[in-house]
N, C-alpha and C positions, 0 to 999 in steps of 0.2 A: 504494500500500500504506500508507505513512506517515499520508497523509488520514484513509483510511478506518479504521486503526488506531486514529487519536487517536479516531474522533467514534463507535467503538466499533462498528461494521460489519460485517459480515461480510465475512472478507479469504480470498481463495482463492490458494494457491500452487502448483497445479497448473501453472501456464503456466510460472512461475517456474520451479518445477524441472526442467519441463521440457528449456528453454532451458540449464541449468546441466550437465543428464545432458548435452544433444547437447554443449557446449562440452569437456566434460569427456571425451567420449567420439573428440571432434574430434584433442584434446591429447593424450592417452591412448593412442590408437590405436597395437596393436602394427607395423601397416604404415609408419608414420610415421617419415623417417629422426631427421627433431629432432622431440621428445617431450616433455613436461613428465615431471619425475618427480613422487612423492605428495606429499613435501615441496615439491618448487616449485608445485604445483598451489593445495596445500593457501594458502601463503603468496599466491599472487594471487587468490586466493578473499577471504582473511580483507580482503585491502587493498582491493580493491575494495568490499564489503560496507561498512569503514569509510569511505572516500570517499563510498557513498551515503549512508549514514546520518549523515555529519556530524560522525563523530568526530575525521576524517581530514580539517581544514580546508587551506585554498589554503595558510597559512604554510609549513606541515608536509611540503607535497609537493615535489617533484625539481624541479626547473627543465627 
């Protein structure tokens, strides 16, 4: 995505979200005895997203 982003491409997000529905929908699940809630979801969404993108360098992270 990043690549073809910078050199101005056409970038499709179809697969992406899809992957993020099934995970979310994986977490979610009201069958599910441990479940994420929206807030916990919501917070490993955004940290992961910064870990790809670079915001979220090696220093910054948990041991």
């Amino acid at each position: 995505y990043g690549h073809r982003h910078r050199n101005g491409l056409a970038v499709s997000l179809s697969r992406a979200e899809g992957c993020v529905d099934d995970i979310g929908n994986t977490r979610m699940g009201k069958r599910r005895r441990m479940r994420w809630s929206p807030r916990g979801a919501r917070r490993v969404a955004v940290t992961r997203a910064a870990v790809l993108d670079g915001r979220l360098g090696v220093s910054k992270r948990a041991a």
